[in-house]
N, C-alpha and C positions, 0 to 999 in steps of 0.2 A: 537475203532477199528471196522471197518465194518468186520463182519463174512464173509460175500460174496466173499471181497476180499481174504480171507483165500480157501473157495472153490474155486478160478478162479486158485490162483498157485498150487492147488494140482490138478485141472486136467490137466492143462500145463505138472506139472510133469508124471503126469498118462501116457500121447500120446508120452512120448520119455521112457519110459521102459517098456515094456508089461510083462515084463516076472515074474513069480510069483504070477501072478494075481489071478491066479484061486484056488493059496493056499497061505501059511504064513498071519500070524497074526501081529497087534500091538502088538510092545513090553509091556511088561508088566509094564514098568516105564511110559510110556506115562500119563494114569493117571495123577501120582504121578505131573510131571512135569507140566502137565496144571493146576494142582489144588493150584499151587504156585503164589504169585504175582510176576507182569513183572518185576518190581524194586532188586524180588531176585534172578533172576538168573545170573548168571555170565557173562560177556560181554563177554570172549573168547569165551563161553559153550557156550551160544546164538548162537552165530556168527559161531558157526561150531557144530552146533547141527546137528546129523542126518535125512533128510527127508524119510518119509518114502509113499514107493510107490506101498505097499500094500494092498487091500482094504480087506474087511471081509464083506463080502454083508451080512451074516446074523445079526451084530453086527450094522450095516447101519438100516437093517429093524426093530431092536429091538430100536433104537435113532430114530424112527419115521420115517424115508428112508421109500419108497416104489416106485413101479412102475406104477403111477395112471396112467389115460385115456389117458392123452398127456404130450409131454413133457414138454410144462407149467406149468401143475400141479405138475410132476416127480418137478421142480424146484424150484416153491412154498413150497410146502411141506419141501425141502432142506432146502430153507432159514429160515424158520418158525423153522427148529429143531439147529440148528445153532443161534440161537437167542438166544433160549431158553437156552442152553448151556453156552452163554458168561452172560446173564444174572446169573446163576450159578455163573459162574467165578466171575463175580462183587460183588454177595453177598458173598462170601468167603473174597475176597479182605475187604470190609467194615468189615466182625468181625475181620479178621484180623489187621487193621487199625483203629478202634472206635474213634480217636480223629479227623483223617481227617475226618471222614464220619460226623462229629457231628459239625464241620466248613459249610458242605456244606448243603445248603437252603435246607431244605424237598422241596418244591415246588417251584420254578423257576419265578419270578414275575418280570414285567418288572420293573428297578428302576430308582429314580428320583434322581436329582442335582438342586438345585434349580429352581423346575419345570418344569426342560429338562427330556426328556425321554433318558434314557440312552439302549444302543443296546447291542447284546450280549459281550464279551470280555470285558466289559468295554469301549467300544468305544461311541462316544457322537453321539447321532444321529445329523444331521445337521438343524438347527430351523430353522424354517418358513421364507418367507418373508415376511415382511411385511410392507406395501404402502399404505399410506394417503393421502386424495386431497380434499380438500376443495375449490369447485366452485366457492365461495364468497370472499377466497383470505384472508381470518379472520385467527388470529393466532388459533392452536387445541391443546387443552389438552394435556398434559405432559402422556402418558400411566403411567397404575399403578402396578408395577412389581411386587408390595406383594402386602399379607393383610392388611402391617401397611401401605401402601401408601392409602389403600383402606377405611382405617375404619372410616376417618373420614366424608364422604361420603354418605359412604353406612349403618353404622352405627354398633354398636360393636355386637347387637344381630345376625344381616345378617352374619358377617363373621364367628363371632364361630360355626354358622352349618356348614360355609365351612370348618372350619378347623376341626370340628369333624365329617368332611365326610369324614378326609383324603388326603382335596387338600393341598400341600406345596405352592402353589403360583397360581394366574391366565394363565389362557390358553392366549396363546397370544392375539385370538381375543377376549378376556374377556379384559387382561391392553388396548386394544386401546378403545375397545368400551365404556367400563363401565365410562369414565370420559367423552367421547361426550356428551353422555344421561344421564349423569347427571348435565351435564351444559343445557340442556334442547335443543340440536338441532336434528334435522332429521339424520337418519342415513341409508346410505346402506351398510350391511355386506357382504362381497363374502369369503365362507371360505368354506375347506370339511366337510363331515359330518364326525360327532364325533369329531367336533374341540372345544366341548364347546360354543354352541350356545345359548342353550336354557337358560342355566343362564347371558349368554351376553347381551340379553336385560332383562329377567325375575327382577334379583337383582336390578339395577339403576330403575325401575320402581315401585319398592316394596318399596326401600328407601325411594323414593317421595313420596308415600303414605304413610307414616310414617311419614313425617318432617310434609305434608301439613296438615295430620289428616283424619281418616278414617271415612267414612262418617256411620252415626247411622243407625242398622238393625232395623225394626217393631219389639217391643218385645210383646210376647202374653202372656195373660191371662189366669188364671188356668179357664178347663173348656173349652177353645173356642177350635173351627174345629181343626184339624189338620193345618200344613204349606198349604200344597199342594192342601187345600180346603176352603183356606180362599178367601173371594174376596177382588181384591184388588179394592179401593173407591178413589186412589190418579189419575185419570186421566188417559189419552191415553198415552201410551210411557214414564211412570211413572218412572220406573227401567234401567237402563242402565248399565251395570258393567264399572269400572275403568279405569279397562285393558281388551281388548280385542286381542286375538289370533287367528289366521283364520292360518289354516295347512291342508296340503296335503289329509289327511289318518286319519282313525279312530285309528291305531296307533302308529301315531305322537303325536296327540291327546293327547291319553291318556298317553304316556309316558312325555309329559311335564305338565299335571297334575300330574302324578306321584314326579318330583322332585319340583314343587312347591309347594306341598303341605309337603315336609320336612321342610319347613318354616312358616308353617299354625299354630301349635302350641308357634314357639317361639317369631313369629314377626304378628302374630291374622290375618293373611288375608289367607282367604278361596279361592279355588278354582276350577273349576267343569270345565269338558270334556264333550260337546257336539257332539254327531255324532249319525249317520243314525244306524238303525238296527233292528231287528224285537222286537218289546216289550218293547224297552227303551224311548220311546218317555214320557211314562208318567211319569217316574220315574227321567227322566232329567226334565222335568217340574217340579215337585215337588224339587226338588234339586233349580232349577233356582228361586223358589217363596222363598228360603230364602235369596237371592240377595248376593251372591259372589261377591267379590272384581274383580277376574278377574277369566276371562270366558273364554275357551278355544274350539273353534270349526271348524267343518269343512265346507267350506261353503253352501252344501247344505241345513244340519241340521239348521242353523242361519239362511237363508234365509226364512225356515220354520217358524224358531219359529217368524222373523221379518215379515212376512206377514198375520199368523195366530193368533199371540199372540201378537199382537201389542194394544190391549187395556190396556197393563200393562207392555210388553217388549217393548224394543228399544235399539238402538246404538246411539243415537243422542245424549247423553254427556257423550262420551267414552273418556276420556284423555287419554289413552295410546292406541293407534292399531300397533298390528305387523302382519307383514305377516312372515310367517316362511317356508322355502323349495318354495319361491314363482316361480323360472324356472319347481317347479315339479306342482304347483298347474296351472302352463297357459300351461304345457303340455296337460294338460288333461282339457284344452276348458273352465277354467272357469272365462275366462278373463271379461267377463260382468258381472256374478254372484259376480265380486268382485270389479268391480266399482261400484255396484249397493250398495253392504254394504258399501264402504267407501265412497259415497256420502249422505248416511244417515247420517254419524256421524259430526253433524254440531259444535263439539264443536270449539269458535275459537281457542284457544292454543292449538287444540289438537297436540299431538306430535308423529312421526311415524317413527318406524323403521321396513326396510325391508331386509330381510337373503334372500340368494341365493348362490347354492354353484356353480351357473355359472353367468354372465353376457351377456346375448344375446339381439338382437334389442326387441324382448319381454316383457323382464325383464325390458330395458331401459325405454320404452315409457311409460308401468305401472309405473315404480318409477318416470318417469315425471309426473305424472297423479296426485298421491297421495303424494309426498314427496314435503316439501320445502325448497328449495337450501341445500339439505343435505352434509354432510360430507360422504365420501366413503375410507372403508375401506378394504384392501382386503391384506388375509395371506395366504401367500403359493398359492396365483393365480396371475400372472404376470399381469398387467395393459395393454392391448392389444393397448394402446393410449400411450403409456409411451415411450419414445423414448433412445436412448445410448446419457449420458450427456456429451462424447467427440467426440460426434460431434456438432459444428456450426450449428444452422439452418439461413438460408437467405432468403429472400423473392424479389423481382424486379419485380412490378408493368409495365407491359407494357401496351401500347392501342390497339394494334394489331399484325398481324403474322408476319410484317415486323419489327416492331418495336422489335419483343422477336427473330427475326434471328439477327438482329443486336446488340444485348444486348449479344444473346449466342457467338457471333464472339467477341466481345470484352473480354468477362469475362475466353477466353481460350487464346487470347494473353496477356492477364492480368498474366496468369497463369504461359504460357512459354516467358515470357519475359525475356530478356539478364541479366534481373539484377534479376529474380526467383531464390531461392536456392534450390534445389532437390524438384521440382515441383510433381514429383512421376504421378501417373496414371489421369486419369480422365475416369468417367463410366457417359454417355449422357441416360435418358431415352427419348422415344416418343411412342407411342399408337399404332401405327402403322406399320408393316414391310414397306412398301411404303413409309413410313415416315419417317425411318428408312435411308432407301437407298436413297433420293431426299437428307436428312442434309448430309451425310457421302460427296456425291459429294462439295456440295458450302461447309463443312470443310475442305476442302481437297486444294480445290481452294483459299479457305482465309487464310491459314495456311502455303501457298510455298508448297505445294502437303505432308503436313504430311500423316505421315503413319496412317488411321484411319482405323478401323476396324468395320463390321457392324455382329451383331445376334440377328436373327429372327425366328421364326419359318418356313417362308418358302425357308431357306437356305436348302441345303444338308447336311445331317451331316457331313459328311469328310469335307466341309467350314467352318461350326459350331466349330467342332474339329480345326483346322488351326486359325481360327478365336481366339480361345481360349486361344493358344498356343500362340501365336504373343503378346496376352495382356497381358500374366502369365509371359514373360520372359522379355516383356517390348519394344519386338522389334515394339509391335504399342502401343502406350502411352495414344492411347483413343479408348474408344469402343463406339459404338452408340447401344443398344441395347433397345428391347419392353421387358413386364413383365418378361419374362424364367429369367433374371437374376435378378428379384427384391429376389428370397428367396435359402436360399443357396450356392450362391456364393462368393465365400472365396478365395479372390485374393489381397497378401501384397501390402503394399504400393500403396491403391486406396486415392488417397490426395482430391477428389472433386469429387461430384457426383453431377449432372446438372440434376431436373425435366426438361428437353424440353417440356415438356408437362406433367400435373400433372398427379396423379392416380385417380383411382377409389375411394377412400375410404380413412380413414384415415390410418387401417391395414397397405394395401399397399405401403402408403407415409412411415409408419414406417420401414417397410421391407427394402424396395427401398434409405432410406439414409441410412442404418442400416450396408450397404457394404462399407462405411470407417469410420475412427474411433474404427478399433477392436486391439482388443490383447492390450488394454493400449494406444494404439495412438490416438496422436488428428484427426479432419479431420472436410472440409468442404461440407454441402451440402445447394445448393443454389436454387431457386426453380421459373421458370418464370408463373407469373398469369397479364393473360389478364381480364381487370378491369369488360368486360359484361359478357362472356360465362363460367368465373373460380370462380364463385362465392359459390360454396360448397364446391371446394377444399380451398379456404379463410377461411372457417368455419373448418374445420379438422383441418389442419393446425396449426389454433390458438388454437384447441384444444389439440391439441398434444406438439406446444410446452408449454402450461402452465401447463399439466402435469407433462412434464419433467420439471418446473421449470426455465424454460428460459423465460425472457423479450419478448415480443410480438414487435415488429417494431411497432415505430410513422404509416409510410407508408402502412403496413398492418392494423391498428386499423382503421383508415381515411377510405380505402379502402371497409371498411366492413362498415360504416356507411353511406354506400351511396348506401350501397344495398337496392334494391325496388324487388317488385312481391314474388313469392314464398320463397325467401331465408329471407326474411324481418324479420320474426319472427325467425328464427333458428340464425343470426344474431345479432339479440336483446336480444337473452338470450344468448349466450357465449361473448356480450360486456358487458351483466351487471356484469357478473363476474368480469369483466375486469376493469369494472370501480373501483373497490374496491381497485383493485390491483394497478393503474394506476392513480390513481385522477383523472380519466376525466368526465370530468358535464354527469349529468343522463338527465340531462330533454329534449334532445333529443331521446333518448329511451323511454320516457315516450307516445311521442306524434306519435310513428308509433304502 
């Protein structure tokens, strides 16, 4: 019970009786009656207990009341002594009660259900989503929902530290990732922080190093220099660690040194945290001349030691490189400093995985850069490419403007044909308000003067409104609108959404057919691309729908192979996907 609300009905009561204010006291049973638990007082006696509407300001001042500076404080003070009070009342209730009190948790911890976080009440929190895509079109790993899915794998010593950490099962982005990387592919993670990252790639990498064999440290002789002052005699670029980690922050850093080295005694692989700071450089060098399995840095520091100690340090047979928090590390500019490391690391199998708890054009073009044909996994962040799988997507190849006016006049007589069954709405996009207004006329004209409706931004809003109202109730059955109505609008029974003209980007094609098909209904969106000037919206497209999982058109695959000049190359890498998926011959991809 909130106290406060106790103080708010006794001043209510206070402002309708004054009188007596200024003398009588609480009865003398009062006490007696709060020092009782709520369960024993009697439901009539409750229920017509007397209020009392007397106060005792010296008896106020002695329970911590007072008159401070303002009346903020005046009511601070209030609730502070009122707290204090019920807390009283609570300790009476528990000695009075010793078995319930002894049921309930000393401390309050959140609890698990087979590695579901569970919420207060016992309510289930709602789990992650989680969305996998494979660009290559290759079947992916089965996720690993325990330990036993996991142990044979990862191997029995890796998991009993996870179970003697306490974890009941893998985080979700631990079952998707941990059997990608261990079948040996590229991976990009999108997930938030604190989702279980660092052991997401850390464990399947430690594994490998275990099955494949840990490579032999220089062992020394009684008597020689110290580690840290010995020279080393085996060549330029001599030492290379395993595993290589490149993170944001100095601690990032060191907190995934931190939990991988809970694994250093049980399963032998060492690990060390490099980063910038006054006085540690020689002490992280001494650390690094006994050659750690996996190395953990930021990439200033690495860059340092890769240009100054390169008589004996290197990255160039690094088999494992991750990049970890990589949207925070190209915020802060160090998009070159870290092509610069991962173009050192010449190993060929080396294998890469990249975290990120967003996916921006940034993130993308660097994991183009360093990743190959990875697997993309992403929990609890919605695929911004991923389209609603009730809806249709279509594609109609035209050669020109005349050609996509007369495709768009058939595919709406197509639509309301005598023999259609509940043909329902149709929502027309084009680019343009002027573009807008030229289709609505020849609609109008090729349709026996249908009722079409046009919005734009340089309508009026009372036409906008009107506009809107005529296609919500049905009384005009098509609207021809520009972007205002690709995000947000929410109008039943839209049965067909026509691109007139494609979008910007793939986002926007998503948006933009994403208005039929809702609440459970099927729906179609059909999309016209002119073969020379639509040739990126060709590339979106197919990328959206192979995300969503739809067959790509004979017609659109064609269409893209015959793209030349700038689109060539963006082209040829979402057909090699394609081809995997498709059986269609590579070795024309080969030769542009």
């Amino acid at each position: 019970m909130d106290p406060l609300a106790l103080l708010s009905e006794d001043e209510e009561e206070g402002e309708g009786d004054g009188e007596g204010e200024a003398e009588g006291k609480a009865p003398a049973g009062g006490s007696r009656l709060a020092g009782q638990a709520l369960d024993e007082l009697p439901g009539e006696a409750a229920a017509k207990r007397p209020r009392t509407n007397v106060l005792d300001f010296a008896a106020l001042q002695r329970a911590g009341y007072s008159a401070g500076p303002s009346d903020e404080a005046e009511r601070s003070a209030a609730a502070a002594s009122l707290r204090c009070t019920f807390a009283a009342l609570e300790q009476q209730v528990a000695e009075a009660h010793p078995v319930a009190q002894a049921e309930t948790p000393a401390e309050s911890k959140p609890e698990t259900k087979g590695g579901v976080l569970q919420a207060e009440f016992g309510c289930e929190l709602p789990p992650d989503s989680v969305e996998v895509f494979d660009e290559c079109g290759e079947e992916v790993p089965a996720p690993w929902s325990s330990f036993e899915e996991a142990e044979p794998r990862l191997g029995q010593k890796i998991v009993d530290v996870m179970r003697g950490a306490g974890f009941v099962a893998p985080t979700p982005i631990q079952a998707n990732t941990w059997p990608i990387l261990a079948s040996g592919r590229d991976l990009i993670g999108v997930a938030k922080t604190g989702s279980g990252k660092t052991l997401a790639f850390l464990l399947p990498f430690f594994a490998r190093l275990l099955q494949e064999g840990l490579r032999p440290k220089p062992q020394l002789d009684d008597g020689d220099l110290p580690v840290q002052m010995q020279k080393q005699a085996s060549g330029p670029g001599a030492y290379s660690p395993d595993i290589l980690v490149l993170a944001p922050s100095r601690e990032l850093a060191m907190q995934i040194e931190m939990e991988a080295q809970k694994f250093t005694g049980p399963v032998g692989i060492d690990t060390l945290a490099c980063y910038g700071g006054e006085g540690l450089r020689k002490q992280q060098l001494g650390r690094l001349r006994e050659r750690p399995q996996c190395v953990v840095g930021t990439v200033g520091r690495l860059n340092d030691f890769i240009d100054n100690e390169k008589h004996w340090f290197g990255v160039k047979n690094v088999r494992f490189l991750v990049l970890d928090e990589a949207d925070h590390m190209l915020g802060e500019g160090l998009d070159a400093p870290i092509r610069k490391i991962t173009v050192d690391v010449e190993t060929p199998r080396r294998q890469t995985a990249m975290f990120s708890a967003t996916f921006a054009d940034d993130v993308k073009d660097l994991a183009s850069w360093i990743l190959r044909a990875p697997v993309e996994v992403r929990v609890g962040m919605k695929d911004p490419l991923r389209a609603n799988r009730d809806v249709a997507q279509k594609v109609v190849i035209v050669k020109d403007e005349v050609d996509k006016e007369g495709a768009l006049k058939t595919i709406l007589r197509q639509q309301y044909s005598a023999n259609a069954k509940s043909p329902g709405k149709v929502l027309i996009f084009a680019n343009e308000p002027e573009e807008c207004d030229i289709l609505a006329k020849k609609m109008r004209g090729a349709l026996n003067g249908a009722n079409v409706e046009v919005l734009h931004s340089n309508r009026k809003q009372s036409e906008r409104e009107e506009a809107m109202a005529a296609f919500r109730s049905g009384k005009a059955p098509m609207l021809i609108a520009t972007n205002v109505a690709g995000r947000g609008l929410d109008v039943k029974d839209i049965q067909l959404v026509v691109n007139y003209s494609p979008p910007e980007d793939g986002q926007d094609y998503v948006h933009r057919i994403g208005r039929t098909g809702r609440a459970g209904r099927k729906g179609t969106a059909i999309t016209l691309l002119r073969k020379g000037p639509d040739g990126r919206a060709m590339i979106f497209i197919t990328q959206v729908m192979r995300r969503t999982g739809l067959v790509v058109p004979d017609e659109l695959i064609a269409a893209l192979k015959q793209r030349r000049g700038r689109d060539t190359s963006m082209a040829a890498e979402v057909l090699q996907g394609l081809c995997a998926m498709e059986k269609v011959d590579r070795s024309w991809a080969k030769s542009i």
